[in-house]
ZABA-243783 format. One record per residue: z, y negated, x negated of N, C-alpha, C in turn; residue in three letters. Coordinates in steps of 0.001 Angstrom, whole numbers, padded with zeros to 6 digits, always signed. Example, Ala and Ser with C-alpha at 12.3 -4.5 7.8 and 13.67 -1.06 7.14 Angstrom:
% ZABA-243783
+007800+005690-013190+007800+004500-012300+007800+003300-013200ala+007080+002250-012850+007140+001060-013670+007870-000030-012900ser
//
This chain:
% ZABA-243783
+000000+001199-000845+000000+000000+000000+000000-001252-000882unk-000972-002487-000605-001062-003105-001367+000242-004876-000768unk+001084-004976-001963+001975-006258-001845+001181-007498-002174unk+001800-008239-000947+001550-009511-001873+002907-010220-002062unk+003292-010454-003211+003869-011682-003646+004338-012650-002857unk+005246-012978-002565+005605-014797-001780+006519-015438-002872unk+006296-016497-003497+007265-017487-003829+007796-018818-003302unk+008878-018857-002985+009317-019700-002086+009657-021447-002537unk+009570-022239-002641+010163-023800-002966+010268-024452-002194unk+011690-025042-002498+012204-026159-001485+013099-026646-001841unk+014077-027757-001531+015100-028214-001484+016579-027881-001469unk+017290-027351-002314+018604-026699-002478+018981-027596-001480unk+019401-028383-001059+020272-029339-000121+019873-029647+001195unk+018274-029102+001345+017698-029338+003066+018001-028030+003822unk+018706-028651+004843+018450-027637+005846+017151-027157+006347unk+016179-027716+006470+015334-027594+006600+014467-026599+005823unk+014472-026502+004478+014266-025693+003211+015020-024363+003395unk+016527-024320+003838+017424-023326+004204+016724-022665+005143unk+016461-023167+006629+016285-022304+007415+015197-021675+007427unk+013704-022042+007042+012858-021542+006748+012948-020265+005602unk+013561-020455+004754+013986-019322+003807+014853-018236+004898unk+015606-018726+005300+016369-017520+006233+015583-016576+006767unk+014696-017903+007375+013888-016389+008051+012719-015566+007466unk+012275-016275+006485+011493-015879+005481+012147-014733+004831unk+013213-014681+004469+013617-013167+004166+013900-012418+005282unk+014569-012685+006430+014003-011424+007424+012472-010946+007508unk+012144-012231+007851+010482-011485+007601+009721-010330+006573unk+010142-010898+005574+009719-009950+004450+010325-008508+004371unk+011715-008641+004761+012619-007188+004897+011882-006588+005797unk+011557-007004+006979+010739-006149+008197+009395-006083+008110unk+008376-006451+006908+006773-006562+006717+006685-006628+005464unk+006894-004853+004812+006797-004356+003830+005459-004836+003162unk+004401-005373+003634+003500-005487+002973+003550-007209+002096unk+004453-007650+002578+005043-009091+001955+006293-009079+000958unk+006248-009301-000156+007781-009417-001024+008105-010606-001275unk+009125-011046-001040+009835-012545-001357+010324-012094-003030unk+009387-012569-003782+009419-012345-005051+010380-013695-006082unk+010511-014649-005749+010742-015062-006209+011818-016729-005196unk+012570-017496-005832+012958-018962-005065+013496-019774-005965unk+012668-020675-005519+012619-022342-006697+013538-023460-006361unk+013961-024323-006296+014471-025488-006141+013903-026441-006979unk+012701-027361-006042+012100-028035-006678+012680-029392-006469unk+014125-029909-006461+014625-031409-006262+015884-030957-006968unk+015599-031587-008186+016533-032361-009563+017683-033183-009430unk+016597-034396-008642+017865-035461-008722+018941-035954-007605unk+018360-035106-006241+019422-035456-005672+020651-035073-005932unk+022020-035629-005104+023671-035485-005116+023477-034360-004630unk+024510-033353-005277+024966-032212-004378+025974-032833-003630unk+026133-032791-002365+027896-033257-001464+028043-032571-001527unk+029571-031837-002190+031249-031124-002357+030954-031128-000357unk+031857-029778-000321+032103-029424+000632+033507-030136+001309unk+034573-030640+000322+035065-031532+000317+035054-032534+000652unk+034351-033709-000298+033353-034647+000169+032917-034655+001631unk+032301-033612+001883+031557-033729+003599+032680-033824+004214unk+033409-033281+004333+034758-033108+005539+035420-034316+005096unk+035568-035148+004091+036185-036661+004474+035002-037329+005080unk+033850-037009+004548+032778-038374+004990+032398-037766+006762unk+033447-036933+007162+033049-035948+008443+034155-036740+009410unk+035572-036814+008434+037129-037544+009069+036607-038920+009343unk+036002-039614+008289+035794-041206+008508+035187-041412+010030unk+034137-040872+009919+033014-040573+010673+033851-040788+012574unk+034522-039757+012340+035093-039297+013685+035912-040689+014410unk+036100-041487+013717+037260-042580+014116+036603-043607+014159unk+035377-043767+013325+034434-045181+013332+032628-044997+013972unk+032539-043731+014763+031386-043416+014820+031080-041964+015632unk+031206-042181+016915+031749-040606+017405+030524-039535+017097unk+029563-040475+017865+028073-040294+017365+027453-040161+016657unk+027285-041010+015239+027006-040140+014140+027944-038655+013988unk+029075-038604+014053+030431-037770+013535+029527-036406+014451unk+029053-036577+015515+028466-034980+016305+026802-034802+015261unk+026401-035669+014626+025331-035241+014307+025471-035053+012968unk+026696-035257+012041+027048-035097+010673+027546-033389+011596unk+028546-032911+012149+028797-031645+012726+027696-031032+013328unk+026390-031425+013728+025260-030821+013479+024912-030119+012359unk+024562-031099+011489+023912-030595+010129+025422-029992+008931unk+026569-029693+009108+027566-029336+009019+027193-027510+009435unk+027191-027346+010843+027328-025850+010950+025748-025236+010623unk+024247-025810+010460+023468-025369+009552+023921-025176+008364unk+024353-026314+007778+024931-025751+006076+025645-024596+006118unk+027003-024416+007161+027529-022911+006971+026502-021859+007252unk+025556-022295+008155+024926-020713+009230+024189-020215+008500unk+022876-020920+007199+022162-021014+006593+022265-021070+005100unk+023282-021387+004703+023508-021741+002988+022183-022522+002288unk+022513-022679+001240+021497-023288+000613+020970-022001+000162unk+019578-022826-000855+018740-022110-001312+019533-021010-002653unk+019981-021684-003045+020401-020327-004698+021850-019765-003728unk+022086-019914-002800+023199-019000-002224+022531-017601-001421unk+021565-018344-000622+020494-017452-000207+019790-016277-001015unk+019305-016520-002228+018555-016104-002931+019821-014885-003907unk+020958-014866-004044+022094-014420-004833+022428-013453-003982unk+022673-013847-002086+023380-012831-001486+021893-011939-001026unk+020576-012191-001483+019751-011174-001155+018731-010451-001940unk+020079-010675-003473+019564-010121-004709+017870-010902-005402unk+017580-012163-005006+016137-012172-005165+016286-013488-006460unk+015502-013448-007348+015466-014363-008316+015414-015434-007959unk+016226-016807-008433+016359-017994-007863+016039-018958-009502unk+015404-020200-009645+015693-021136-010882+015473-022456-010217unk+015634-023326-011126+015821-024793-010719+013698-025058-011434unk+013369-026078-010799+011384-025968-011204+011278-025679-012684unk+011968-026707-013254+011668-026683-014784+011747-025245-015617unk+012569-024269-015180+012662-023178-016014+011822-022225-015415unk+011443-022539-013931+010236-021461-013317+008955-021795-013745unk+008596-022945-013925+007223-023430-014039+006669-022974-014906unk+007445-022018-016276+006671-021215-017090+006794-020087-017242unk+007327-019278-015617+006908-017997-015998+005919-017509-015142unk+005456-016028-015768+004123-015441-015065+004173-015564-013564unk+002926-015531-013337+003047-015025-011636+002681-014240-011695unk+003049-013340-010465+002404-012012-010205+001132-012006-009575unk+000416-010993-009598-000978-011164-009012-000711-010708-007458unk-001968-011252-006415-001644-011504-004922-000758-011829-004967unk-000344-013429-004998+001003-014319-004747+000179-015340-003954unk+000734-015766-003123+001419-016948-002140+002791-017863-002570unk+002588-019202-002901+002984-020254-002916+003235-020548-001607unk+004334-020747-000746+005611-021552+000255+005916-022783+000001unk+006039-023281-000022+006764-024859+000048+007551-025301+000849unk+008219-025860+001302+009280-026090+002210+010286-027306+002141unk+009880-028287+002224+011184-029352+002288+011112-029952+000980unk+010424-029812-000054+010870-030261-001430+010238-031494-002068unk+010406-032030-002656+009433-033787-002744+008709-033178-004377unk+008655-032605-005157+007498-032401-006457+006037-032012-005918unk+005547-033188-006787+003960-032981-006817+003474-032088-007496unk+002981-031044-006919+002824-029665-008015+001066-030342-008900unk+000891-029908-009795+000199-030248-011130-001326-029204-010254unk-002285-029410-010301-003129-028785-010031-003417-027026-010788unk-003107-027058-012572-002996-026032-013593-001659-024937-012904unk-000774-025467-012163+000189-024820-011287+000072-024082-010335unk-000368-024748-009369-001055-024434-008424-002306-023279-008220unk-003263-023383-009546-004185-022281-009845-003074-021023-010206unk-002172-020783-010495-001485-019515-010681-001795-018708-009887unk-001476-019341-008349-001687-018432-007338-002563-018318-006260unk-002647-016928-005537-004047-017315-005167-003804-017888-003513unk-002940-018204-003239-002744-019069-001976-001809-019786-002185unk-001501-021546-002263-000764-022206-002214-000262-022913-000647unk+000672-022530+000024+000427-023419+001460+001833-023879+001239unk+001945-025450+002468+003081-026308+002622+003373-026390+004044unk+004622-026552+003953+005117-026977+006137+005041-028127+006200unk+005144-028891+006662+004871-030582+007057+005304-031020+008252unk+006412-031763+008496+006946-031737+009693+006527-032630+010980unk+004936-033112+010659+004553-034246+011216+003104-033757+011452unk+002694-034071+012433+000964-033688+012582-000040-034175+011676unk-000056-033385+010874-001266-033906+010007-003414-033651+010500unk-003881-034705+010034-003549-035590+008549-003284-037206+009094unk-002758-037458+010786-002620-038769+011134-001107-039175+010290unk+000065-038355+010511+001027-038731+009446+001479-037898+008043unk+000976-038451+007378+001537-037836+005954+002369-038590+005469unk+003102-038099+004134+004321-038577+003615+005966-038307+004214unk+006332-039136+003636+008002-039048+004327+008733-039598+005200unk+009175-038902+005667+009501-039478+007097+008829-039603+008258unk+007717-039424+008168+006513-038969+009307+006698-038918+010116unk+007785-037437+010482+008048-037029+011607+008742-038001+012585unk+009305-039068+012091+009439-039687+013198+008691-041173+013550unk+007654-041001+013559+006679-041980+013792+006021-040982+015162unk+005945-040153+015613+005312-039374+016220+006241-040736+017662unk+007474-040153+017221+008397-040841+018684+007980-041760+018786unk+007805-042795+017244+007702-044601+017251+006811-044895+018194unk+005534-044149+017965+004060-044283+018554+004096-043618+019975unk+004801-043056+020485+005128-042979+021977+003998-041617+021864unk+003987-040818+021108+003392-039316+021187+004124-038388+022586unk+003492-037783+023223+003720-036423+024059+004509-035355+023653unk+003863-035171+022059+004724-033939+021096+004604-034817+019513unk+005962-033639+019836+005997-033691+018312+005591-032664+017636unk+004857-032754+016120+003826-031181+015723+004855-031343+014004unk+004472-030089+013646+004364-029431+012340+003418-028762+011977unk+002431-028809+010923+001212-028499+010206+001572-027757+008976unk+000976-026472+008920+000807-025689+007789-000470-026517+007034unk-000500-026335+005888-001696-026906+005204-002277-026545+003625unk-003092-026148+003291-003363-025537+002080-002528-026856+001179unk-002388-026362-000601-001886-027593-001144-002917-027764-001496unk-003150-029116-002747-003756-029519-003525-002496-030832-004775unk-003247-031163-005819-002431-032195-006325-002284-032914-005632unk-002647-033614-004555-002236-035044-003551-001549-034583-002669unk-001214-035651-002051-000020-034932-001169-000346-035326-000045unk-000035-034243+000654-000571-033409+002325-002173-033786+002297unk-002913-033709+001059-004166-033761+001893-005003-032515+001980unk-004560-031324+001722-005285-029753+001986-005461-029865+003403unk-006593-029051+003364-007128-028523+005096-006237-028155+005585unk-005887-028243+006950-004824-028029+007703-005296-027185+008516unk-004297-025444+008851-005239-024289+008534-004375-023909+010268unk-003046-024299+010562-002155-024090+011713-001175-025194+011695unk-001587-025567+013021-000397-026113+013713+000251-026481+015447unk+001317-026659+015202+002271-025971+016816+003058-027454+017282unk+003448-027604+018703+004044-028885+018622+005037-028130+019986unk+006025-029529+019566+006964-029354+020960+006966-030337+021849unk+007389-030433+022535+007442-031821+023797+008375-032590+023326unk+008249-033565+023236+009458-035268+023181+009869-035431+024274unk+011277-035085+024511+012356-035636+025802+012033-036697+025651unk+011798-037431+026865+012409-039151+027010+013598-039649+026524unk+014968-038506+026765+016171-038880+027026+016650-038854+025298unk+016092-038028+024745+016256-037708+023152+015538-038105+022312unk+016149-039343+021660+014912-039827+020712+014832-040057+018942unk+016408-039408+018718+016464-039426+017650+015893-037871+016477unk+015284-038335+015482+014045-037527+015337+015146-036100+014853unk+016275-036314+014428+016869-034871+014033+016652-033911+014898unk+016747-033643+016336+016552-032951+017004+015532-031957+016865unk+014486-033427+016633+012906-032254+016797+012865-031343+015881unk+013623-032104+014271+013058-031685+013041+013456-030225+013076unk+014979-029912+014056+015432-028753+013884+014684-027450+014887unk+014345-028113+015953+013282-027577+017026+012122-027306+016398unk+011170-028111+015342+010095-027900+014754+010316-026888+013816unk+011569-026732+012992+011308-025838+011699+011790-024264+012362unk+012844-024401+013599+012807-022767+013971+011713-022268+014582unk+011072-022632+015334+009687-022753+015953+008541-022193+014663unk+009020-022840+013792+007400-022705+012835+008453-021380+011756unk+009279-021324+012020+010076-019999+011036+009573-018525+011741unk+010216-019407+012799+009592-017687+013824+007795-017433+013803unk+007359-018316+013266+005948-017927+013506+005357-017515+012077unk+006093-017100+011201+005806-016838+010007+004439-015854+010359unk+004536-014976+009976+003634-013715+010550+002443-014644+010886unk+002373-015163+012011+001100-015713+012278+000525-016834+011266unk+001339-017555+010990+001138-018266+009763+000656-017966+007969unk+001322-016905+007912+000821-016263+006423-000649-015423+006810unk-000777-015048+007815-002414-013976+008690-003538-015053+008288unk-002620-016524+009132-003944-017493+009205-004054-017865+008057unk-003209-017850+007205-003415-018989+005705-004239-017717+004584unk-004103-015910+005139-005011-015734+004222-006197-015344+005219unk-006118-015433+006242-007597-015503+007031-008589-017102+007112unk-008136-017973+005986-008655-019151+006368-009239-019564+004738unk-009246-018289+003928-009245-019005+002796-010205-019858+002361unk-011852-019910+003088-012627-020230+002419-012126-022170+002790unk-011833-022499+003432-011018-023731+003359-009883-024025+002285unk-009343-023129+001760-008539-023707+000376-008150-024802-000595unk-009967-024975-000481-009733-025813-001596-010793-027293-000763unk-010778-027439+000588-011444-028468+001343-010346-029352+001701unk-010706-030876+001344-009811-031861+000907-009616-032329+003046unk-008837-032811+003099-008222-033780+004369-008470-035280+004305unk-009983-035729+004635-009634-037514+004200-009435-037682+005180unk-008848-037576+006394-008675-038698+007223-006507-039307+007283unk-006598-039651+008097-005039-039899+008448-004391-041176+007387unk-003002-041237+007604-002444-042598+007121-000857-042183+006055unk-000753-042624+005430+000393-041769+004145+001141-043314+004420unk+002427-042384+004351+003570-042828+004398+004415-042861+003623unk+004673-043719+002279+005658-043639+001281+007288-044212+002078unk+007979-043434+001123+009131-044201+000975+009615-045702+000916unk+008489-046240-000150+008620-047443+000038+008228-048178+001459unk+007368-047726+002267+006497-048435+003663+008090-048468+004389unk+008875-047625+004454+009763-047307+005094+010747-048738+004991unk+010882-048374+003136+012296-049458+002943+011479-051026+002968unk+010474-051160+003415+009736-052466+003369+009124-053131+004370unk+009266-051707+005573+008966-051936+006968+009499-053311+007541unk+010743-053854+007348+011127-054579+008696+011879-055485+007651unk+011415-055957+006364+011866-057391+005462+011128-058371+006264unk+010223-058348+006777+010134-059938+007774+010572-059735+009483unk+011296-059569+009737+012359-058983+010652+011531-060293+012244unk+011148-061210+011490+010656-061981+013105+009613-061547+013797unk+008992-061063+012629+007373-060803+013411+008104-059122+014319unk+009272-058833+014962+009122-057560+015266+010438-058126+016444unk+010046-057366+017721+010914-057836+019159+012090-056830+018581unk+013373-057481+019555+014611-056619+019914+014410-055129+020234unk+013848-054966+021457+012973-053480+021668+012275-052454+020979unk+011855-053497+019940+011114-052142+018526+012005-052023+017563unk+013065-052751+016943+013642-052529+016198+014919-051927+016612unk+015086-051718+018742+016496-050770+018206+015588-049492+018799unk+014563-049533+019345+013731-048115+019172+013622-047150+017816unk+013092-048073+016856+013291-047355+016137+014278-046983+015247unk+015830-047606+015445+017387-047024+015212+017337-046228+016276unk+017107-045900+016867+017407-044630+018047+016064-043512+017132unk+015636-043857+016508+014992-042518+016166+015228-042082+014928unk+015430-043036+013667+016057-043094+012497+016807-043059+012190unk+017424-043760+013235+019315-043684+013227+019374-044791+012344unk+018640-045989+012161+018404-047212+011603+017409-047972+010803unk+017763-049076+010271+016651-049055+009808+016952-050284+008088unk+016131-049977+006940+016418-050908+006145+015947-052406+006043unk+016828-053113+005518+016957-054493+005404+017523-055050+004252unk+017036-055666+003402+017788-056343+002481+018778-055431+001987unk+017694-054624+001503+018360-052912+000256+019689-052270+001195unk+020035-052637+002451+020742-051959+002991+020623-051347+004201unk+021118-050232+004786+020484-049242+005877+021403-050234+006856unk+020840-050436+007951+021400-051059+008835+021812-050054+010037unk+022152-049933+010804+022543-048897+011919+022868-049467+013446unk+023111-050586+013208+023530-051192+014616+023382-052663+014828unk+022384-053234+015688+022648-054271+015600+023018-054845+017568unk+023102-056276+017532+023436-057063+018734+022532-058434+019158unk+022603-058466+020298+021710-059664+020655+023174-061138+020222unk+022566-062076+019485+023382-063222+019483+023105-064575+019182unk+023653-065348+019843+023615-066931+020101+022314-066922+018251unk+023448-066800+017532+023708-067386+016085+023300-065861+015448unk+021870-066025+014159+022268-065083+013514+020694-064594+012444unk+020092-063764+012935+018811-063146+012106+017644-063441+013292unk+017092-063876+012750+015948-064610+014085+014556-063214+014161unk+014383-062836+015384+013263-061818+015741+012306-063187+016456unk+011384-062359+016827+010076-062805+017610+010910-063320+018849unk+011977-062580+019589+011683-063030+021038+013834-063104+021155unk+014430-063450+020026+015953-063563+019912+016189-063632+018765unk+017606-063921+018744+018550-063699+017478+019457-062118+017447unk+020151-062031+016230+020666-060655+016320+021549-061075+015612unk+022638-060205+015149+023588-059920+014516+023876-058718+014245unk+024271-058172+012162+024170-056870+012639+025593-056520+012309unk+025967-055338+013270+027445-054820+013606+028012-053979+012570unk+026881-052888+012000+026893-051738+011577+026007-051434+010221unk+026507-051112+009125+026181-050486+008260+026448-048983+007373unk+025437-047905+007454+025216-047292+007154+026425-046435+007979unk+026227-046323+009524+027388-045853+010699+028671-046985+010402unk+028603-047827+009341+030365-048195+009794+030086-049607+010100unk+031343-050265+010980+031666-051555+011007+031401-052193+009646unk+031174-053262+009572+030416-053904+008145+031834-054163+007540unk+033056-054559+008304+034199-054838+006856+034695-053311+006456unk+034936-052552+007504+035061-051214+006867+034048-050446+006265unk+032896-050830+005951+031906-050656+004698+031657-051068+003380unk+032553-052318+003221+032617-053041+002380+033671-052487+001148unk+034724-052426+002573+036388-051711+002032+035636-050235+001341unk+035299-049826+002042+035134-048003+001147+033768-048454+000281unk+032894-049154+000236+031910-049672-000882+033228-049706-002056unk+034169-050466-001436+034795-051263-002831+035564-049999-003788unk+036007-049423-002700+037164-048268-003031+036337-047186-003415unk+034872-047313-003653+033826-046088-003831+034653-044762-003425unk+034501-045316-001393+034493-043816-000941+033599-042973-000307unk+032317-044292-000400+031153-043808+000411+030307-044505-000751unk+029403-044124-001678+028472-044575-002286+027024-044832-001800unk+026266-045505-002497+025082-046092-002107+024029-044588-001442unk+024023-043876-002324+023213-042903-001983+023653-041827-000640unk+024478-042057-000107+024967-041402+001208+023810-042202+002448unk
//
């Protein structure tokens, strides 16, 4: 019987990266003709949060923020249900490294490249290792690429929200896009965590159909994606520095889907209509809330570094 190979990469710290691996090794345990050969952690520089750590930044939470505090206890019982990636990979005996020490060893022949959640631009000479490279993408491609995508689907008043399998290439998300599945957008639910977690069990369970199509599609492989609109990080933190040209209505729309938004290098989270204050197109504002807290009790734990910049 002939194997193929799967190597997995993603994000030690995304849930998102987690749960897809979860089920990616059931899968493989039950479809002998697939081996989860290998799992990468292709993100370096983010913070690991201490389990510690979370459960104070979980206590704060609860007393200044009830609301964030249920969606930090969201992504709280994924971290237990799911583990990260090298916990995963240890309790199911399967080789785990951080990119830099994987990137030079052999591949096996009939391998498949996974991707999952992880921000490295794989090198094109990389990528030729294997003979199928595919990525998840949590946003319908190729209208949103980049980061954070997925919640522009809501911004733009979309029907669904989608996730796209997509061959790789060196650029990012522009491979042919070979499968993709969407869910419906509640009215009542608009903050994008929801979907992201609805989109990645959805596209976990469809493994099987997904690895069929990505090697039933090969002669597309290597056919580029020009259309659609890329979304850096920076568009994000640069979105809303001229704060007038944009109404009351779009800017707490899109804190109801972001859960805020940046301003003057700081995440904002809450703001108010007022007499006196930051002038929009059609009012003034004032803002209440930074990064979930009241702004003097943000200041206080800024000072006391109990909540750092990168949280």
């Amino acid at each position: 019987m002939s194997i193929t190979n799967i190597y997995f990469t993603g994000n030690e710290n995304s849930f998102i990266s987690s749960i897809l691996l979860y089920y990616l090794i059931k899968f493989s345990k039950n479809n002998r003709k697939f081996k989860l050969t290998h799992v990468v952690n292709t993100t370096l520089k983010q913070k690991k949060i201490s389990n510690i750590k979370f459960k104070i930044i979980l206590f704060i939470f609860f007393f200044f923020n009830r609301k964030h505090f249920k969606r930090l206890c969201v992504l709280d019982s994924f971290r237990s249900r799911y583990k990260n990636l090298s916990q995963q990979a240890k309790m199911n005996k399967i080789l785990f490294n951080n990119f830099d020490d994987f990137s030079k060893n052999k591949i096996k022949k009939k391998s498949i490249l996974i991707s999952c959640g992880g921000n490295t631009i794989f090198k094109k000479n990389f990528l030729k290792k294997f003979d199928i490279c595919i990525n998840y993408h949590h946003a319908e491609l190729p209208e949103f690429r980049g980061s954070y995508s997925n919640g522009l689907e809501l911004y733009h008043n979309k029907l669904y929200a989608y996730f796209s399998w997509h061959y790789m290439n060196e650029k990012i998300d522009r491979g042919h896009v070979f499968y993709k599945d969407k869910i419906k957008i509640k009215k009542k639910i608009k903050h994008m965590l929801f979907y992201d977690i609805k989109k990645i069990i959805l596209a976990s369970k469809k493994l099987k159909k997904t690895l069929l199509l990505a090697k039933g599609s090969q002669k597309h492989k290597f056919s580029p994606s020009k259309k659609g609109h890329y979304y850096s990080i920076k568009y994000f933190r640069n979105l809303f520095n001229n704060l007038e040209q944009f109404s009351f209505v779009q800017v707490k729309k899109y804190s109801e889907i972001f859960g805020g938004f940046f301003y003057k290098g700081e995440f904002i989270t809450k703001i108010k209509k007022s007499n006196e204050g930051i002038i929009l197109s059609d009012c003034k504002i004032r803002i209440c809330e930074v990064k979930y807290l009241p702004i003097i009790v943000y200041r206080i734990f800024r000072f006391f570094k109990l909540i750092d910049k990168s949280y």
